[in-house]
Structure formats: C-alpha cells, structure tokens
N, C-alpha and C positions, 0 to 999 in steps of 0.2 A: 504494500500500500504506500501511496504517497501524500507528505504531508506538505503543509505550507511553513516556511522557515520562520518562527520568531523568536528571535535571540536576547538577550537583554546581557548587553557586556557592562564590566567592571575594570576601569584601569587604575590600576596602583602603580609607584612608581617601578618599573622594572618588571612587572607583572600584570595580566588579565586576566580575569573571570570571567566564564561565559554560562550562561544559566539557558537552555532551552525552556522557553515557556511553557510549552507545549506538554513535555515527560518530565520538566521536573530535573532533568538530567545536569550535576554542576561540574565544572572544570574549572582548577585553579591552576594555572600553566606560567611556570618565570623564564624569562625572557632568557635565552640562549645568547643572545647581545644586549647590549643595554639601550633603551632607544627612550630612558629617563635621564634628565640632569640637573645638578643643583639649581633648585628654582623652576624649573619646567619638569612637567610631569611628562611632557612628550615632546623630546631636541632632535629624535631622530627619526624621519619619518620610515624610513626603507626599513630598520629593526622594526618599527610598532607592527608595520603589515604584515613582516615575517611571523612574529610573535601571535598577531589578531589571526592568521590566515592559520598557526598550527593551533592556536587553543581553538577554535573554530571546528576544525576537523576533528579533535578530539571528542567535543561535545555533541558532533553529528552520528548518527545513527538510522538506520534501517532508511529507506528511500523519501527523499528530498525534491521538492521541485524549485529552481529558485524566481519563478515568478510571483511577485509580489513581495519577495523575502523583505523581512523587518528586522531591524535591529533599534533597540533601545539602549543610550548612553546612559548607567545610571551612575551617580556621586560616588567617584571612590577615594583615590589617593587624594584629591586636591580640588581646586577650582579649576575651571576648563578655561582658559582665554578665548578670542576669536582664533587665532593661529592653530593651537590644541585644535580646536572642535572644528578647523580646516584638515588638519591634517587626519584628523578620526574620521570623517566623512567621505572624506577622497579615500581612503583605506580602505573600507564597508563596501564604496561604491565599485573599487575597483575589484573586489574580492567576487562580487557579485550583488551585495544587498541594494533594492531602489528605495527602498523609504529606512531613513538614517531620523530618530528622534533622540532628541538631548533632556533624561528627568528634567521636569520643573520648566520647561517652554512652554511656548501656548501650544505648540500643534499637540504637546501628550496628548496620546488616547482620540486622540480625533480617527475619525472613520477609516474604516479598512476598504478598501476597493474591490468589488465583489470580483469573482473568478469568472474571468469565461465562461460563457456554455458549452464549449465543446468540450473543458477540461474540467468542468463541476460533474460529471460523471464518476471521476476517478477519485473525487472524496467521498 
C-alpha cells in the first residue's frame, strides 16, 4: 500500500529528528559532518541535506508516494532566521517534499490538497 508522506522534522544543532506522522515512527540521526556553527544552527547547507536526506530515509518505510509530501519544521535547537529556514526549505524541496511549513507560521495546519482521482484509488 501507498501512503502520502508527512514528516514533521527537528533540527538541533549537528542533529535531526524526523517523526513520521502518519506510524508514529521516530528517528534521531547526528550528522556524519557538521553542517551547525557557533551561532547558526544551520552554516552548512550541503551537510544539512546530507544529514535531512539520510535521517529521512531512515524514518521511511513500507511504500511512499511523494506527491503532495509535507514536511513540518518544528522548534528544536534554536530560533530559525530567514537564511536557516532558506536553507531548510530548499533542502525538503530539493529532497522531494512540495509543501515545507515552519511550527508557529500562519500557513500551520492550513489545508491539504486533495489527491487526484486517478490516484485516490490506491489509498
């Protein structure tokens, strides 16, 4: 069976969480490079994606579709500046996720996009 991807990440410095909404399922994955630095909780964009892209896979399971996939930034290590939460979004988007929401913005929780008809069969 195939589900719809929603992830709810956690970055600490030098570390991510990734929590599948859906099972419940958690992963706490430290970064093999460091892509934290004094003061910025994210100075290295190319580590964070390595780091987002293997705790990510770790947390995946049984079949995926990534249409519609979501990911939610929720408060971990620190405050997120604009540049962090450019560089955390371009990460998600390039990984595959289209809708990137940041805890505590207005869009939280705002609508989910219903599925295709031709692919609401397969849920």
């Amino acid at each position: 069976m195939l589900y719809r991807i929603d992830f709810e990440v956690g970055i600490y410095p030098n570390r991510i969480q990734v929590t599948d909404r859906r099972s419940g399922r958690f992963v706490d994955f430290a970064a093999e490079s460091a892509f934290s630095a004094p003061g910025r909780l994210v100075s290295d964009g190319v580590y964070f994606e390595n780091a987002l892209a293997k705790a990510i896979r770790k947390a995946m399971n049984g079949g995926f579709i990534l249409l519609d996939a979501q990911a939610c930034v929720v408060r971990g290590g620190g405050p997120l500046d604009m540049q962090d939460r450019g560089i955390i979004r371009r990460a998600l988007c390039d990984i595959g996720f289209r809708e990137v929401r940041f805890e505590g913005d207005a869009d939280e929780g705002g609508p989910i996009p219903p599925i295709p008809a031709v692919l609401s069969a397969l849920f």
